[in-house]
C-alpha positions in Angstrom: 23.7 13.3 40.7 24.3 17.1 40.5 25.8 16.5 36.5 22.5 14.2 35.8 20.5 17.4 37.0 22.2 20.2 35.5 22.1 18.0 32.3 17.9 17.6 32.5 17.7 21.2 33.5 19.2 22.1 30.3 17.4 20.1 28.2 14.5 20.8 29.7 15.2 24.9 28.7 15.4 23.4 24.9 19.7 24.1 25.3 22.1 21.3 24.1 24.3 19.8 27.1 28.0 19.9 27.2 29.2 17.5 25.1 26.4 16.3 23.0 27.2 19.6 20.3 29.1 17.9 18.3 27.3 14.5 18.1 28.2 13.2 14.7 25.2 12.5 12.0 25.1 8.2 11.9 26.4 7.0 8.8 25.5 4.0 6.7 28.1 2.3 4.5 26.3 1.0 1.6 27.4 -0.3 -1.8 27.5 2.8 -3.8 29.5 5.0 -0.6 28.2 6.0 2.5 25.1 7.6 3.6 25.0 10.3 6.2 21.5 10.0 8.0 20.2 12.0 11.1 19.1 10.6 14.6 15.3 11.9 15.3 13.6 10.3 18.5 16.5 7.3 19.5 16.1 6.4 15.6 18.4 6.8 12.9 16.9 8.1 9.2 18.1 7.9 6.2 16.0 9.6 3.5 15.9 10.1 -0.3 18.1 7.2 -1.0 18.1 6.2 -4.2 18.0 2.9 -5.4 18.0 2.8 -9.3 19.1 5.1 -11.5 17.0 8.3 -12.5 14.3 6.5 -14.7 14.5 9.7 -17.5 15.4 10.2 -21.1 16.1 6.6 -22.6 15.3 5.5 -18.7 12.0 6.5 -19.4 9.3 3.6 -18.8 12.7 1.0 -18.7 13.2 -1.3 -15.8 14.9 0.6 -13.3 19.3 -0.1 -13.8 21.6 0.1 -10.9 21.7 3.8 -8.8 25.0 6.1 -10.2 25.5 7.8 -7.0 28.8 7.4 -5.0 31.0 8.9 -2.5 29.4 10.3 0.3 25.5 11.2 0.3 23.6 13.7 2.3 20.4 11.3 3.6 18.7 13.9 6.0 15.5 14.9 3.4 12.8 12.9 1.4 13.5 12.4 -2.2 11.0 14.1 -4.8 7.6 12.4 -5.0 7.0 10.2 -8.2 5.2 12.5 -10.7 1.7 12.5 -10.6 -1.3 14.6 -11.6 0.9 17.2 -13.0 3.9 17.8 -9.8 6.1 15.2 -8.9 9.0 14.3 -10.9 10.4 11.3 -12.6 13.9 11.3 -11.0 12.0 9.8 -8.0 13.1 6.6 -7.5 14.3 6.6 -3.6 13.5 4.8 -0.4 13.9 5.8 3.1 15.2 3.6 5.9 14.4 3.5 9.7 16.6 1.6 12.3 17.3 1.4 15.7 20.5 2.5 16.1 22.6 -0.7 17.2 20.3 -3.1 14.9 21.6 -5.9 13.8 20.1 -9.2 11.8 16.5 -7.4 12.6 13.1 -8.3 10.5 13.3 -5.9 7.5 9.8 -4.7 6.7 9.1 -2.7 3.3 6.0 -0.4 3.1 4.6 0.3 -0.3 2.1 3.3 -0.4 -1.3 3.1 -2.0 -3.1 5.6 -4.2 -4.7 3.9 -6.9 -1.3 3.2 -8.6 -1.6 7.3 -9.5 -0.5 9.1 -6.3 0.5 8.4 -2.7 4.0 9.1 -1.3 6.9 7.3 0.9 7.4 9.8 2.9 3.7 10.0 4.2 4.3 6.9 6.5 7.1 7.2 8.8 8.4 4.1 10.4 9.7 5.4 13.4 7.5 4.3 15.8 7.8 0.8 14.5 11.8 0.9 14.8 11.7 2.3 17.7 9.3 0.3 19.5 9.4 -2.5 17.9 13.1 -3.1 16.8 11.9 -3.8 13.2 14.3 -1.5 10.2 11.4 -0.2 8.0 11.9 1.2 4.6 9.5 3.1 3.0 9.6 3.1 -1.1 8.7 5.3 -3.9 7.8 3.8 -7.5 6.9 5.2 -10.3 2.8 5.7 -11.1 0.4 6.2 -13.6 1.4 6.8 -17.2 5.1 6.7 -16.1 4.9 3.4 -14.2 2.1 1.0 -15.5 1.5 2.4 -19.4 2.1 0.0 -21.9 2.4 1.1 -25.3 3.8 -1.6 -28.5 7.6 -1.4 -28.9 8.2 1.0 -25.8 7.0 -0.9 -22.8 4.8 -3.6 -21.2 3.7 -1.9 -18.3 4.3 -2.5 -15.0 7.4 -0.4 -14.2 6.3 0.4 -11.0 6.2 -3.0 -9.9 9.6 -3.5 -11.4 10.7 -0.8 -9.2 9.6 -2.2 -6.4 11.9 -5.2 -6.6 14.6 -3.6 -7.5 13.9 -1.8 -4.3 14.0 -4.9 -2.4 16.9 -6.2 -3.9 18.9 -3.0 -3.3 17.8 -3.5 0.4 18.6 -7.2 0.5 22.5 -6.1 -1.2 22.7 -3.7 1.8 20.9 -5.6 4.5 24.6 -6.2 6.8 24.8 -2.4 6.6 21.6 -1.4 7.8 21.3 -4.0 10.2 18.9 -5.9 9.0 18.2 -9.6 8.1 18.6 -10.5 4.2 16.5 -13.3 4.9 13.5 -12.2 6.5 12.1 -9.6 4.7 8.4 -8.6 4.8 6.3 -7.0 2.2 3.6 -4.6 3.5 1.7 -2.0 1.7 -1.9 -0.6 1.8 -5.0 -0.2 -0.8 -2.7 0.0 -4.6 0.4 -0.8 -2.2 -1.0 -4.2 -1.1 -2.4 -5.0 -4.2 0.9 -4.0 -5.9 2.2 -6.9 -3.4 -0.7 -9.5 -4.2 0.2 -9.4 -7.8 4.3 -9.5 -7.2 2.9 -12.8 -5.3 2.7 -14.3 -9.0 5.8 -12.9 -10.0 8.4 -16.0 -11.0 11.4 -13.8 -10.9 10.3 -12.6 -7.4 11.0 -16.1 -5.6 13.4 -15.3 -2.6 13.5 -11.8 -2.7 10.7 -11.7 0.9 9.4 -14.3 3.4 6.3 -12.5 4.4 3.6 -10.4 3.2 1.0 -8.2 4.7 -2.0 -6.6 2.7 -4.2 -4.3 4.2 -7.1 -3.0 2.1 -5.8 -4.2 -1.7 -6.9 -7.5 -3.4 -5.3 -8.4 -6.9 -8.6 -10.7 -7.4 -10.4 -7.7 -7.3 -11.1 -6.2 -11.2 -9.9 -2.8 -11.0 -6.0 -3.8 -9.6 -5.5 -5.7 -13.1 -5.3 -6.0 -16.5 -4.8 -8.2 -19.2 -1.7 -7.3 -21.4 -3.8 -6.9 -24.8 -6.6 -4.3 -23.3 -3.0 -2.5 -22.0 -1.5 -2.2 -24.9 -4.7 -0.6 -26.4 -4.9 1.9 -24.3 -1.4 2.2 -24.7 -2.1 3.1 -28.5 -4.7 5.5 -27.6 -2.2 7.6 -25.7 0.3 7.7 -28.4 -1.8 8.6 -31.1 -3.0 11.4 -29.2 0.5 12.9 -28.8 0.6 12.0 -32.5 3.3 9.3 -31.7 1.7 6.7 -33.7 3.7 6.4 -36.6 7.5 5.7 -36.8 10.0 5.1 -34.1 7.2 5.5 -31.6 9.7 5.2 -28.4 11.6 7.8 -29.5 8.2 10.1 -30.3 7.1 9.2 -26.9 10.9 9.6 -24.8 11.1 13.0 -26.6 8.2 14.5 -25.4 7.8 17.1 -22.0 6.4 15.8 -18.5 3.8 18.7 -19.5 2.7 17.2 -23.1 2.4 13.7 -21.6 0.7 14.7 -18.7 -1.8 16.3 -20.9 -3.3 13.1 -22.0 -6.3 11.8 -19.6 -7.0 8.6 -19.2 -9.5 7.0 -17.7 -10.9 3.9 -15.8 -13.1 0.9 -17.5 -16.2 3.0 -15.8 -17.3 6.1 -14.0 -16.6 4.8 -10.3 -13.1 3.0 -11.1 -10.8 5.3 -10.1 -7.7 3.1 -11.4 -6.8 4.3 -14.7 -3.7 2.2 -15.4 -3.7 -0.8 -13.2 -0.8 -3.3 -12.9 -0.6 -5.6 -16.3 -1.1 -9.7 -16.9 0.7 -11.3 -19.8 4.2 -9.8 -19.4 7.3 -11.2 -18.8 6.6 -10.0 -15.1 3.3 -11.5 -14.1 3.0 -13.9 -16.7 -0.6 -15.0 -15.4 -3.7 -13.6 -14.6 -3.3 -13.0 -10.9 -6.1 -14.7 -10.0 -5.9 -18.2 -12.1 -2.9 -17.9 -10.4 -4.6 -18.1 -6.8 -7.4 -20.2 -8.3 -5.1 -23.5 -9.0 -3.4 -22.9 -5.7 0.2 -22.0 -7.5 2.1 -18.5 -6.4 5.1 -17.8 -3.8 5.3 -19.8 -1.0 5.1 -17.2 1.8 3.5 -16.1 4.7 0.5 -13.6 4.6 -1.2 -11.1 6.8 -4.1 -9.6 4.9 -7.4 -8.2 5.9 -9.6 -5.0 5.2 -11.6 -2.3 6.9 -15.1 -2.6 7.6 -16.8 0.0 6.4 -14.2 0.6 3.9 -16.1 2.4 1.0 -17.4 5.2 3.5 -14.1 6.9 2.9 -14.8 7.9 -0.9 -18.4 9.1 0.1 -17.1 13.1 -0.5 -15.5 12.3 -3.6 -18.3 10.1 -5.4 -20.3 11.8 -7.9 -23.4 13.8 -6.7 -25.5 11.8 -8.8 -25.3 9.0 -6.2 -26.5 11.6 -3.1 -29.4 12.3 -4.7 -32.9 11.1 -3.6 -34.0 7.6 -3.6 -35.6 7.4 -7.1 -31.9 8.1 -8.0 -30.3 5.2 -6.4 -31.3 2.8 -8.9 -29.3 5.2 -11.6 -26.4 5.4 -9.4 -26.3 1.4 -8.9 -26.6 1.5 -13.1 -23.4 3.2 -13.1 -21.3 0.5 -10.7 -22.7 -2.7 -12.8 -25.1 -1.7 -15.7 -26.4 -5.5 -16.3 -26.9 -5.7 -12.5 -29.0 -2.5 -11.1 -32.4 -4.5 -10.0 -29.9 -7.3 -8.3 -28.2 -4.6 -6.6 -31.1 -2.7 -5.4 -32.6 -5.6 -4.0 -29.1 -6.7 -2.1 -28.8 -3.5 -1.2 -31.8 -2.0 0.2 -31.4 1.6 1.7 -32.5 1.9 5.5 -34.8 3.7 6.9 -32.2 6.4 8.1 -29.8 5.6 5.1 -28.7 8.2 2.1 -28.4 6.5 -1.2 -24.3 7.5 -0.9 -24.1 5.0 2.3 -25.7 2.2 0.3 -23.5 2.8 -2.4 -20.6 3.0 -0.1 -21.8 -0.2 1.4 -22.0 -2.2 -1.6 -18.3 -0.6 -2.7 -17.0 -2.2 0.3 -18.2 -5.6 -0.3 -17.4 -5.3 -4.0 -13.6 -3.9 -4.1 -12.2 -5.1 -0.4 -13.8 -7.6 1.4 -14.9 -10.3 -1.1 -12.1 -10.2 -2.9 -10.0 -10.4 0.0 -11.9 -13.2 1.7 -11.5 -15.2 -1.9 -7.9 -14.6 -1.6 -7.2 -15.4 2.0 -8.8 -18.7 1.2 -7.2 -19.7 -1.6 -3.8 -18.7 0.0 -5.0 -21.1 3.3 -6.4 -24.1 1.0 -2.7 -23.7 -0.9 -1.0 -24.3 2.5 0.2 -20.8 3.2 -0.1 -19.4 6.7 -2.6 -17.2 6.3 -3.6 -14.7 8.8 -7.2 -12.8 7.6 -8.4 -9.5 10.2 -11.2 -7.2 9.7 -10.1 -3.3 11.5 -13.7 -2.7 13.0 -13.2 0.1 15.0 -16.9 1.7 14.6 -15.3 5.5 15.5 -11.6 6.1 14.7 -10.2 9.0 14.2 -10.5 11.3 11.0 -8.7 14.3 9.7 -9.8 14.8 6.0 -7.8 16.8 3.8 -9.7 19.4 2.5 -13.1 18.4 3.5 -15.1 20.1 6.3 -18.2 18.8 8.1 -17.3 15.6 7.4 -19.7 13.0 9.0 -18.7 9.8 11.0 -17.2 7.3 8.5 -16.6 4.0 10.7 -13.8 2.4 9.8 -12.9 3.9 6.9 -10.2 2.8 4.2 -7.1 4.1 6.0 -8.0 4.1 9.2 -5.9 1.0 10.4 -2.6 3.3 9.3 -2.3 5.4 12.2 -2.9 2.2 14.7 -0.6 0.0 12.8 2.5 2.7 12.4 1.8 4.6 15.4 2.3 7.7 13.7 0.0 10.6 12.4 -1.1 9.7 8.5 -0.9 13.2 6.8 -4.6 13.9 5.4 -6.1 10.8 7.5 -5.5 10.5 11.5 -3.5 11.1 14.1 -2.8 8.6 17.0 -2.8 11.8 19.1 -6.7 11.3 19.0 -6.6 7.8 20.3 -9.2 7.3 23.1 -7.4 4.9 25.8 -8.9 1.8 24.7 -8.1 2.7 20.8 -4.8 3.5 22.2 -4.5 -0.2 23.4 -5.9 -2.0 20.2 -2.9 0.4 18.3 -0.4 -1.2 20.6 -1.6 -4.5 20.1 -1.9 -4.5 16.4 1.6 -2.4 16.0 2.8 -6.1 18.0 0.5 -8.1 15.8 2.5 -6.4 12.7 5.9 -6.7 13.8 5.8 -10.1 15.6 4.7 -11.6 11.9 7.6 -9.6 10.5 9.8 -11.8 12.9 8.7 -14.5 12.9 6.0 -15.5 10.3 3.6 -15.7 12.9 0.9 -12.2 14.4 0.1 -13.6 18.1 2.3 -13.6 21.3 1.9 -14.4 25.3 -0.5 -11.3 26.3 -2.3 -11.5 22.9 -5.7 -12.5 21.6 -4.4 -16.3 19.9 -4.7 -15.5 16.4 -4.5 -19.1 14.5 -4.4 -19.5 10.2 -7.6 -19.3 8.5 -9.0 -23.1 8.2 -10.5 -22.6 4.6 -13.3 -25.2 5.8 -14.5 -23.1 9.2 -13.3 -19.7 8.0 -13.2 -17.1 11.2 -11.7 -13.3 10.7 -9.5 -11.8 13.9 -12.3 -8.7 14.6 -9.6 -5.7 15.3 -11.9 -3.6 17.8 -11.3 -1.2 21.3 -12.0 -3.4 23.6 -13.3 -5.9 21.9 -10.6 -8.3 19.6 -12.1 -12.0 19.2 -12.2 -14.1 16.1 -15.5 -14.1 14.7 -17.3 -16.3 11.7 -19.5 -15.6 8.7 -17.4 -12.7 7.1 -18.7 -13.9 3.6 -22.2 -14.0 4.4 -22.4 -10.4 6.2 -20.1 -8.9 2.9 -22.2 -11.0 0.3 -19.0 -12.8 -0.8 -20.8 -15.2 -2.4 -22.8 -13.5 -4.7 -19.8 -10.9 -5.4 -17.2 -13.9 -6.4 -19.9 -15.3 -8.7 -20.7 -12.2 -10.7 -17.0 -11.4 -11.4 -15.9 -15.3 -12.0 -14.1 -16.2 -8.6 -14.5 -19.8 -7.9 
């Protein structure tokens, strides 16, 4: 008793007990040598891991090739983030794991980060919490992005090098699964916004048969336009990009291999309109994803796993500081700012659409943004993923006030539940830029814990609810109700289409 109370006492005063001084750093033994990680919180880390070889010189735009490391490797800090907008760099092509520390045969669940398949970071979402408290090993996976990742360009690439990252990723994972104590054969997919649409896609990926059980999307639909493109239109742009770096002419690949992150960075390109913000979306037609995504879904074909996918519901209120100020502007305005979203369709949209009596053009926009990009295309996918015989589990995050910290924005107003907003309830763990759990109210603090078990008991075992949760059945395609994520106030709940205008959405851009 008195050595237990000397002990507390001393780590209460912030000093380091008799014989814990020399704890050793845990150690992973993985293919390549052996990792030496750091214990943080009763779980072990192990960061900056890389899992292909440096993607640069003749690498550049190539499907990743095996990691060169060996020996023994320092795993205690985050690898460089995948270049983007100028910083980053292209040696960046690293994961990091999370474990309890006597793991063993435990769900492996990978997260790939969004951001519009041009930003976002690994080491933004920490799985701690979720190892932890959960007994799941997470990994968390950088791929490459934008020009370096999803350009395609005749004779140098096809695109979609970031997606080919992401499976080698897995596959590095799956190789070391004994190691880090995890379970080869029950690996989930998860990711968020570009993440789970990066996922969706991968879904139609032949080579990818076997390498995960599960996935979960939050917030990304491939059926929705901007998260595709179709091989040809890639390649053109691909051409665009050359010639302006004058690379046009002759042995192209090596024009383009030879020239500076700053020269190639140089080059802007853009999306198909003024409110897509995804310039270089994953590519159709390759030897990757053979198919358009969605004629994929539409005849009922893709990988036979389990899904977890579901959106936000006010998910567009998120991008209401960043939209142009054309669309804040008065109401004789708002049918200009509906022009730019769908040119052909401004007098439809104004009439779906109506602004409230209390409503500023930018909330309708936001509104209709959120039917458009997430929720219709999501509900078409659930539903062809249910009527295909997956189990398919659909949610809607509905919490009306969660918490917000906006990078760089002041007086921001109340954005309901914003894109994002599930990512501190689901990890458990402050989002950099977006929310901290720290901010939960008591009854948000409960519909965290219940979703962090929704998460992880589909990791295990394919399948969200357990004894002290809200029964959360698959989506019957015929009588279609949506698992309402809300403090206080989880139920299943009908008519998702009809509130999101799903059917009018999947008709205008060729869903049937």
């Amino acid at each position: 008793m008195k050595r237990w109370l000397a002990w507390t006492l001393l780590t209460l005063a912030g000093l380091t007990p008799p014989g814990l001084a020399q704890a050793a750093a845990p150690e992973l033994q993985v293919e390549q040598g052996t990792l030496s990680g750091k214990a943080v919180g009763g779980v072990q880390q192990f960061l900056g891991v890389p899992f292909a070889a440096p993607p640069l010189g003749p690498l550049r735009w190539q499907p990743p090739q095996p990691p060169v490391w060996s020996g023994k490797r320092d795993a205690t800090a985050f690898g460089p983030v995948c270049a983007q907008g100028g910083g980053g760099s292209e040696d960046c092509l690293t994961l990091n794991i999370y474990r309890p520390p006597n793991a063993k045969n435990a769900p492996l669940l990978v997260w790939i980060h969004g951001g519009f398949f041009t930003g976002g970071d690994a080491s933004v979402f920490d799985g701690s919490a979720l190892a932890r408290e959960r007994g799941v090993v997470v990994a968390t996976v950088n791929y490459r992005l934008g020009i370096y990742g999803f350009l395609a360009v005749p004779g140098v690439t096809d695109g979609n090098a970031g997606l080919h990252d992401i499976l080698a990723a897995v596959r590095w994972l799956r190789q070391n699964a004994a190691s880090i104590g995890a379970d080869a054969g029950n690996v989930t997919l998860a990711g968020q916004s570009a993440g789970a649409a990066a996922i969706c896609t991968l879904l139609t990926a032949p080579t990818a048969a076997g390498l995960f059980q599960k996935a979960i999307l939050q917030s990304g639909s491939c059926a929705a336009p901007i998260f595709h493109t179709p091989l040809n239109d890639a390649r053109r742009k691909g051409e665009v990009f050359a010639r302006a770096l004058r690379c046009d002419r002759g042995d192209v690949a090596a024009c383009l291999r030879g020239k500076s992150r700053a020269e190639l960075d140089a080059v802007r390109l853009t999306g198909r309109s003024p409110v897509d913000p995804v310039p270089l979306p994953p590519v159709y037609g390759d030897a990757l994803i053979p198919r358009r995504p969605q004629d994929v879904f539409a005849q009922g074909q893709g990988l036979k796993v389990a899904v977890l996918l579901g959106i936000n519901r006010d998910e567009g209120q998120i991008f209401e500081p960043y939209l142009p100020e054309l669309l804040r502007g008065s109401r004789t305005l708002y049918r200009a700012g509906l022009t730019l979203i769908h040119p052909l369709q401004a007098r439809a949209l104004g009439g779906r659409y109506p602004l409230r009596s209390d409503e500023q053009p930018i909330r309708a926009v936001t509104r209709l943004l959120t039917d458009q990009v997430f929720a219709c295309p999501t509900s078409w996918l659930a539903g062809k993923l249910a009527g295909a015989g997956m189990p398919t589990y659909f949610y809607e995050f509905s919490d009306p006030r969660p918490p917000l910290q906006l990078a760089g924005k002041v007086n921001v107003p109340n954005l309901g539940a914003y894109h994002g907003a599930e990512l501190a309830y689901v990890l458990d763990t402050p989002v950099v830029g977006v929310s901290d759990p720290a901010q939960f109210s008591p009854a948000q603090a409960k519909l965290a814990a219940q979703m962090g078990e929704y998460w992880t008991n589909f990791a295990r075992s394919g399948q969200p609810a357990s004894l002290g949760l809200t029964v959360w059945p698959t989506l019957n395609p015929a009588f279609p109700q949506v698992m309402t994520l809300e403090p206080g106030a989880t139920a299943l709940k009908p008519n998702f289409d009809g509130r999101h205008q799903c059917d009018y959405w999947n008709a205008l851009e060729g869903r049937p």
